[in-house]
C-alpha positions as CSV (number, residue, x, y, z in Angstrom):
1,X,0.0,0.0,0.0
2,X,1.4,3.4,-1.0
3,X,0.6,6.1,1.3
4,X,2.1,9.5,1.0
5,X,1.8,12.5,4.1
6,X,2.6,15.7,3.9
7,X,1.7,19.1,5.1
8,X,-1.4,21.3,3.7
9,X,-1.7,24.9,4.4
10,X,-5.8,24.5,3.9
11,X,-8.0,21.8,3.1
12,X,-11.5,21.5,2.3
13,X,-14.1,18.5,1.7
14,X,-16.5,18.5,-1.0
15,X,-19.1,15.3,-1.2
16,X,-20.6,14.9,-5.1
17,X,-24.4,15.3,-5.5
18,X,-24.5,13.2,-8.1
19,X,-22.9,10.5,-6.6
20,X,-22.6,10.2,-2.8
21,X,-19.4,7.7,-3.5
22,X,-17.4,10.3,-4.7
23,X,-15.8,12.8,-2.5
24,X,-13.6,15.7,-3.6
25,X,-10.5,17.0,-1.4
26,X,-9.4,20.5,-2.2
27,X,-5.7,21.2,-0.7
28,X,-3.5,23.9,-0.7
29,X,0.6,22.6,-0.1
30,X,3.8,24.5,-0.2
31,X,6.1,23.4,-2.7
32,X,8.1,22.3,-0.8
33,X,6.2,19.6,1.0
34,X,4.6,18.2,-2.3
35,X,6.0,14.3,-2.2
36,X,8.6,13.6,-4.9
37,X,6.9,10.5,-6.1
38,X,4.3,10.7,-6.8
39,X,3.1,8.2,-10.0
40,X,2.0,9.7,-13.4
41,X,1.3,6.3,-14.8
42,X,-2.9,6.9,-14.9
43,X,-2.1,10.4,-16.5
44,X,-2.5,9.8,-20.4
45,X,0.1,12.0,-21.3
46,X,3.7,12.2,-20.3
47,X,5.2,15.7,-19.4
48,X,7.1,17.2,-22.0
49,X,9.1,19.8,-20.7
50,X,10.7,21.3,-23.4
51,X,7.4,23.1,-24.8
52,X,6.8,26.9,-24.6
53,X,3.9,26.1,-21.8
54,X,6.3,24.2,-20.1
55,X,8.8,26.7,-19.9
56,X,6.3,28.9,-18.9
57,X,5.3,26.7,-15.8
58,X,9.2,26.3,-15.1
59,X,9.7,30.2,-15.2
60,X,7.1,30.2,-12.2
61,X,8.5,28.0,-10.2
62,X,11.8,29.5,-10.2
63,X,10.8,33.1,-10.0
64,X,11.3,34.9,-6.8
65,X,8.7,37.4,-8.0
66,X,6.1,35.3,-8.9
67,X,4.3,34.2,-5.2
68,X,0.6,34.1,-6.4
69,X,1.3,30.6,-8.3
70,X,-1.8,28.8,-6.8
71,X,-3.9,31.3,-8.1
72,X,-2.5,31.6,-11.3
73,X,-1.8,28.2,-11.8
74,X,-4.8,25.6,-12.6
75,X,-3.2,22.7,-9.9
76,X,-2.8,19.4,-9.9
77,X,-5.5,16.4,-10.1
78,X,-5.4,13.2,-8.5
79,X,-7.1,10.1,-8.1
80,X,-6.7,8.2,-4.7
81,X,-7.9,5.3,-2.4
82,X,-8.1,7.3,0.7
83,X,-7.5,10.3,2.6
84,X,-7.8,11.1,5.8
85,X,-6.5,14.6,7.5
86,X,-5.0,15.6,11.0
87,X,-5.8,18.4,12.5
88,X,-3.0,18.6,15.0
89,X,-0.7,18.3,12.7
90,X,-1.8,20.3,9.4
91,X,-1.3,16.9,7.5
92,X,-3.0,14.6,5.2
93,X,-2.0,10.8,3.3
94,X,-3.3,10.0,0.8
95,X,-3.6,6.6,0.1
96,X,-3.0,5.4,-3.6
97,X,-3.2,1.7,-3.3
98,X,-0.3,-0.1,-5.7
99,X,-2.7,0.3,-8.3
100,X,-0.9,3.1,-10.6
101,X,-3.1,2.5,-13.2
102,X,-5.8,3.7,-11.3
103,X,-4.4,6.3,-8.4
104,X,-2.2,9.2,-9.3
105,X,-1.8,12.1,-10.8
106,X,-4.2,12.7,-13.4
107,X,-4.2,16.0,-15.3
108,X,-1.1,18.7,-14.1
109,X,1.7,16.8,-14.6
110,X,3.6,19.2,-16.0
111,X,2.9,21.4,-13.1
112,X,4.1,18.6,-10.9
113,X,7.0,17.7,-13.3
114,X,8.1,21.6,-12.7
115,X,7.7,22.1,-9.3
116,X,9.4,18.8,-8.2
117,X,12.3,19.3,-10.4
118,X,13.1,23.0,-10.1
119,X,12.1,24.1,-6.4
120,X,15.6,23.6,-5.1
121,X,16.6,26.3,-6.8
122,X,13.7,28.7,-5.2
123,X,15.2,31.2,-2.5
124,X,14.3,30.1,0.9
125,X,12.4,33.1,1.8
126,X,9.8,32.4,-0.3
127,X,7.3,30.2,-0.3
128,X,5.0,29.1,-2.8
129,X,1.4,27.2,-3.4
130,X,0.0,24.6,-5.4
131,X,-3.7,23.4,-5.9
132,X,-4.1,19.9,-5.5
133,X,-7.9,18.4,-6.3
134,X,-7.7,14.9,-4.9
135,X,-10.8,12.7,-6.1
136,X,-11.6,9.7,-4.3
137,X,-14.8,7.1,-4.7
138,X,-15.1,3.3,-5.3
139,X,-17.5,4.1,-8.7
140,X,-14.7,6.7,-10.2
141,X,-14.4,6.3,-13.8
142,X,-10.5,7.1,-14.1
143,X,-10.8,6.5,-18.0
144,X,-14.0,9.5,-18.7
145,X,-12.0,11.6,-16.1
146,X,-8.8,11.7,-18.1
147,X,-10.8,12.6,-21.0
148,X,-12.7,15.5,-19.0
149,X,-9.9,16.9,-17.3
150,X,-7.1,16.7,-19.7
151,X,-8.0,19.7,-22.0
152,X,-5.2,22.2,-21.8
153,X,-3.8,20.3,-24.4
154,X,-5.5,18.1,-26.5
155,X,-5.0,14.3,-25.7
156,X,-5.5,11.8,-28.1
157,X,-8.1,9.2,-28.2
158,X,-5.3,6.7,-28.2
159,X,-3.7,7.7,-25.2
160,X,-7.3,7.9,-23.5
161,X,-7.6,4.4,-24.3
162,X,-4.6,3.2,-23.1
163,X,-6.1,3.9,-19.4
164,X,-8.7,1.6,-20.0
165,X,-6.8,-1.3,-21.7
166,X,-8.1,-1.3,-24.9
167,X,-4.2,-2.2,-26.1
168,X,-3.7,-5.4,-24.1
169,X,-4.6,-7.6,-27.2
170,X,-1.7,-5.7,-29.1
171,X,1.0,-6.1,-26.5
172,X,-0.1,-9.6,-26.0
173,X,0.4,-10.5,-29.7
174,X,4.1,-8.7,-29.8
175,X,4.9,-9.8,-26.1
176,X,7.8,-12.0,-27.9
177,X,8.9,-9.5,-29.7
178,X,12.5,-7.5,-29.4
179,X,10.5,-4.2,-29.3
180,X,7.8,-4.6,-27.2
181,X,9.0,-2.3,-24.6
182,X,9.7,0.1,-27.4
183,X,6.0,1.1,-28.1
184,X,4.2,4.0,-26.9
185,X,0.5,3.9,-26.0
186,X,0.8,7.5,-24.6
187,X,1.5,11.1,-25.8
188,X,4.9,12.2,-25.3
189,X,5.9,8.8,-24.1
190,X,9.7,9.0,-24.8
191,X,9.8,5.5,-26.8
192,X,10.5,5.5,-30.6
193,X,7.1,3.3,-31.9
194,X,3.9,4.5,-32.0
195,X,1.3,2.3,-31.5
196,X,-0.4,3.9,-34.6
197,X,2.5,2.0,-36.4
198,X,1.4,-1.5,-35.4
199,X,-2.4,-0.4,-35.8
200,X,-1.6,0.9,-39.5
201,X,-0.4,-2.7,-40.2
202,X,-3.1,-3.9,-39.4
203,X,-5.7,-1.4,-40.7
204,X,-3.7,-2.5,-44.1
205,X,-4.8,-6.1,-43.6
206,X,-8.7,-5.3,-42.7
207,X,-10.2,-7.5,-45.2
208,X,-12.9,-6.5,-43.9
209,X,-13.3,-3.1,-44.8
210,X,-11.3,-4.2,-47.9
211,X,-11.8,-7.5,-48.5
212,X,-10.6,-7.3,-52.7
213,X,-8.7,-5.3,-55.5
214,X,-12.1,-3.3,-55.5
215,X,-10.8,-0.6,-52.8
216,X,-7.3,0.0,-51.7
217,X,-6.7,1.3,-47.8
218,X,-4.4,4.1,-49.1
219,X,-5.3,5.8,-46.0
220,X,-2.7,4.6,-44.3
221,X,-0.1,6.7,-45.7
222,X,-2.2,9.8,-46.5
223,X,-4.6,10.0,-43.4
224,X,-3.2,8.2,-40.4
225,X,-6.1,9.6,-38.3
226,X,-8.3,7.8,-40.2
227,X,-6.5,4.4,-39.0
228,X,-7.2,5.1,-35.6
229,X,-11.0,6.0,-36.0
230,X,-11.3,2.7,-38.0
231,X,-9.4,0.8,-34.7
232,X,-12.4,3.0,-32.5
233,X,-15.5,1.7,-34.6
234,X,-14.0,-1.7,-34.5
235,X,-13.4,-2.0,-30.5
236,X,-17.8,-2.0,-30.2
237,X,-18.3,-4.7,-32.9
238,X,-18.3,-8.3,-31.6
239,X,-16.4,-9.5,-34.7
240,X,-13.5,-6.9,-33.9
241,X,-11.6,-7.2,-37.1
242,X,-8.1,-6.1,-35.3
243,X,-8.6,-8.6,-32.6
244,X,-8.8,-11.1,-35.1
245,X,-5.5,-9.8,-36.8
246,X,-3.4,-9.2,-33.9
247,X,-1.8,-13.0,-34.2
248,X,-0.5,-11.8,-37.2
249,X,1.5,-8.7,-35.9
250,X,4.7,-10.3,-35.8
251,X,4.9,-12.0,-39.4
252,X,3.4,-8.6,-40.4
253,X,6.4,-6.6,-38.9
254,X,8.8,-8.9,-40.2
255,X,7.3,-8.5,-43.9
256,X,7.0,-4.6,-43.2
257,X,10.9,-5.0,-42.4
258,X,12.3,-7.2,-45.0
259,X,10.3,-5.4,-47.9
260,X,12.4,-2.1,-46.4
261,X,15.8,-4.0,-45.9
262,X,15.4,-5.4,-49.4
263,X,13.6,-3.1,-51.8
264,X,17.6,-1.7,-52.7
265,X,18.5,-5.3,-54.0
266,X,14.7,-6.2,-55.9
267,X,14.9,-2.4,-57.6
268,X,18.6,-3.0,-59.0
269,X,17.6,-6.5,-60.2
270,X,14.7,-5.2,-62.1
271,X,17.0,-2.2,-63.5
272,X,19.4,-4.8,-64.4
273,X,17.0,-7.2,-65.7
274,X,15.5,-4.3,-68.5
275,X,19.5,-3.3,-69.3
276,X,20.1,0.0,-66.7
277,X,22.2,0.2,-64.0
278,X,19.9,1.2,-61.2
279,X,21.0,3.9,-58.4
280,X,18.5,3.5,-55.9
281,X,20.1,6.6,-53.5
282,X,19.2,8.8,-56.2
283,X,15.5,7.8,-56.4
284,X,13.5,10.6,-54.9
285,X,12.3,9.6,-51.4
286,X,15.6,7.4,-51.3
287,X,18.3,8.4,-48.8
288,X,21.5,7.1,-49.0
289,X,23.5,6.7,-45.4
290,X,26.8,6.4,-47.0
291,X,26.1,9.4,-48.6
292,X,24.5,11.1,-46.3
293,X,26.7,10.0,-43.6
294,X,24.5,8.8,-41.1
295,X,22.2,5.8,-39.7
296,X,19.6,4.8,-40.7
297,X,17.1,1.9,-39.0
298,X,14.2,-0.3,-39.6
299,X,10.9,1.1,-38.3
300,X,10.8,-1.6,-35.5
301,X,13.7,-3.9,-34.3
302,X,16.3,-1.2,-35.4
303,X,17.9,-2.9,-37.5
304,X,20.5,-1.1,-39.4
305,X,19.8,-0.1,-42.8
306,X,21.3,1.4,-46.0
307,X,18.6,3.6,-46.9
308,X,16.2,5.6,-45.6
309,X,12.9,5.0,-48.0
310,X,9.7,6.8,-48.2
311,X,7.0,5.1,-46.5
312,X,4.9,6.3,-50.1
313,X,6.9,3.7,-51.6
314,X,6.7,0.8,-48.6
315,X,3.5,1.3,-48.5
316,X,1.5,0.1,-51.5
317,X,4.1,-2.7,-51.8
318,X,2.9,-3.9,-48.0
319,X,-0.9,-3.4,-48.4
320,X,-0.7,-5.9,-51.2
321,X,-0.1,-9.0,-49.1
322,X,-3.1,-8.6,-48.0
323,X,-4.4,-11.3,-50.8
324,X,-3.0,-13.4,-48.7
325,X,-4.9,-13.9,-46.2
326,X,-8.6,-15.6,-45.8
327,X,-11.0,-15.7,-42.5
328,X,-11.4,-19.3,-41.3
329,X,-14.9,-20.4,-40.0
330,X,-13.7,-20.1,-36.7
331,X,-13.4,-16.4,-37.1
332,X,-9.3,-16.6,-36.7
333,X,-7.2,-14.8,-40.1
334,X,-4.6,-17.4,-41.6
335,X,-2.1,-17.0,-44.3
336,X,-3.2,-18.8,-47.1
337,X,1.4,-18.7,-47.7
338,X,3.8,-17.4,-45.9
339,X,4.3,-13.6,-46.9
340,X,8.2,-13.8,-47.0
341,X,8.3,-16.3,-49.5
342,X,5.6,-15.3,-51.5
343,X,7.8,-11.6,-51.5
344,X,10.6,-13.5,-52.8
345,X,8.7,-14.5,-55.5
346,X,7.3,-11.3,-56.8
347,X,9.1,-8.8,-55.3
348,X,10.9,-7.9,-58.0
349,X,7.6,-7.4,-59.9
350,X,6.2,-5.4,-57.2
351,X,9.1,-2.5,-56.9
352,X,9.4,-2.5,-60.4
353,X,5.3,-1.8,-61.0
354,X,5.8,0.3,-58.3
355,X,8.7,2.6,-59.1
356,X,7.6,2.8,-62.7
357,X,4.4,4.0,-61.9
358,X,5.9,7.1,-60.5
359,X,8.7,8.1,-58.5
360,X,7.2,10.4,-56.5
361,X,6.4,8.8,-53.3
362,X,4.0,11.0,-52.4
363,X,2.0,10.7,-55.1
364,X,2.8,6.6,-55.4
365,X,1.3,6.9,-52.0
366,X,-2.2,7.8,-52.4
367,X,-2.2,6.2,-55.9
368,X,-5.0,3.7,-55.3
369,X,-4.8,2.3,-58.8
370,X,-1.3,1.5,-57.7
371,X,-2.2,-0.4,-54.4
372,X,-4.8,-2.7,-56.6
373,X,-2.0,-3.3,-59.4
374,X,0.2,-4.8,-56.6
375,X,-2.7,-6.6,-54.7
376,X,-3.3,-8.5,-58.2
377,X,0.6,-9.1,-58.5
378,X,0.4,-10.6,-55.3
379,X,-2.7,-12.5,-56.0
380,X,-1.1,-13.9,-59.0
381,X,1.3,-15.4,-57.4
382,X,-0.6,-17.2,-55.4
383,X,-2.6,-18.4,-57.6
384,X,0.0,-20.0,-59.4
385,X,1.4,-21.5,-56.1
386,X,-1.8,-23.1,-55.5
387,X,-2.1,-24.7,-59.3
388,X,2.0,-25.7,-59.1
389,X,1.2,-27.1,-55.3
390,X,-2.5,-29.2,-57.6
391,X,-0.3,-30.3,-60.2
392,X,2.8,-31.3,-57.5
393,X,0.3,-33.5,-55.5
394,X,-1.0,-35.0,-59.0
């Protein structure tokens, strides 16, 4: 059980009239007696203290002018177990349970953030207040909370959703993986993968929304937004498409990955195999690290690249593996053959239709006439593996 006292300098008791469970602690505490750890785990976004609000709040803390901080300043919101106050002492704990997904701070994290890590260098003649609204009730709904409170800047739905799970099927499918820890399923979280990356992959594969060559999901390169809304609607519906997909995640990443590792080699065979010397650095969208002088990795086990390529041009190639997968009676998604080998097979096919369609990757991109040229590539060749595996068996 974490319990945390300090000293308040006022405190007042508010009890909800729309629900007697809930009960509201308004506090008053000097700087200086605000506990150092306090958890930010059920806040849905991470400080990030190097904005111009940030700097702002820091500014404050350190000024020797600026006393009236508490009123100036919106405070700090918490979620707790308990709290109970002493009168002969001026103190309160605050019980938060071990449960940091539930208790902590909520909203005013960068507040906290400031205060804790630049009131040492405050003069120690004066002293300064901060709000802190501590809500407390068995029936609190930490999740629509968040959402409420967290306004000053925008949080995203995804980050929202993190609080109430709504991930745990994704980090259970890449739970093997080398990266796992490397995913972010807040704003600002300091880890280099999005978790709109692993839900693009997916949203590429939704045979359900595109279950042919008829439509193409080129929204995944030209409106990610619209990747997360389609991961919303599909959270309500019983036959939740991305549940269904989420086994998949890791051949997936490693298709995503070795189509970005090897694209160089398939576009200089095709070059080679029509009589020109390919120099795949120079295509636009292409950055060369040799050139360049720098390093360059894959997207998600960081695996050290060559080149740098335009997503625009990843892409469409990606999206057209999706002809290989079918939905089973049992509602589970299966590979009708493995994606690696069947990339073997065509790839060469697929870069080539690809970069000769356009070399602008942001147009190649959004091309959907493109995306349904390289699903029926793909389709092709599986096709022909299933008459060559007929014939094999004859």
């Amino acid at each position: 059980m974490t319990v945390n006292k300090f000293k308040v300098k006022a405190l007042r008791t508010i009890s909800s009239p729309s629900d007697e469970n809930i009960t509201t602690y308004l506090a008053l505490t000097e700087f200086r007696d605000l506990p150092s750890n306090l958890s930010l785990e059920v806040n849905p976004r991470k400080p990030k203290m190097n904005t111009s609000v940030a700097k702002q709040l820091i500014n404050a803390v350190k000024s020797n002018s600026n006393i009236n901080f508490d009123i100036n300043n919106r405070g700090i919101v918490l979620t707790a177990k308990s709290v109970h106050f002493n009168n002969s002492t001026s103190e309160i704990s605050v019980d938060f349970s071990d449960d940091s997904s539930k208790y902590g701070i909520l909203d005013g994290g960068h507040t906290y953030t400031a205060i804790i890590e630049n009131r040492d260098l405050m003069v120690d003649d004066i002293n300064k207040y901060v709000r802190l609204e501590i809500i407390v009730g068995d029936t609190l709904n930490v999740t629509e909370l968040a959402d409420a409170r967290n306004t000053s800047i925008q949080v995203s739905d995804i980050a929202l959703f993190e609080l109430d799970d709504k991930f745990d099927f994704v980090k259970e499918a890449i739970s093997e993986m080398p990266f796992k820890d490397d995913v972010a399923y807040k704003d600002n979280e300091n880890k280099p993968i999005p978790v709109v990356e692993l839900l693009k992959l997916m949203f590429m594969f939704n045979i359900k929304r595109y279950p042919d060559d008829s439509s193409a999901p080129t929204q995944a390169y030209s409106a990610k937004a619209s990747v997360f809304k389609d991961f919303k609607k599909e959270l309500s519906c019983e036959d939740n498409i991305y549940l269904s997909l989420s086994p998949l995640l890791p051949k997936l990443v490693e298709l995503y990955e070795c189509i970005q590792i090897e694209m160089p080699q398939k576009y200089k065979e095709f070059k080679e195999e029509n009589g020109f010397k390919g120099s795949f650095g120079r295509v636009r969208g292409v950055i060369s690290a040799q050139e360049n002088k720098s390093s360059f990795y894959s997207d998600f086990t960081r695996e050290t690249i060559p080149y740098e390529i335009s997503s625009g041009f990843l892409l469409p190639i990606f999206g057209a593996f999706r002809a290989l997968i079918k939905k089973e009676e049992n509602g589970s998604i299966q590979w009708r053959f493995d994606p690696i080998e069947v990339w073997q097979e065509c790839g060469v096919r697929l870069v080539q239709n690809t970069f000769e369609t356009d070399t602008n990757p942001q147009s190649v991109g959004k091309m959907k006439t493109l995306w349904q040229s390289n699903y029926r590539i793909v389709e092709s060749t599986m096709k022909d593996k299933v008459i060559n595996e007929l014939i094999n068996r004859n």
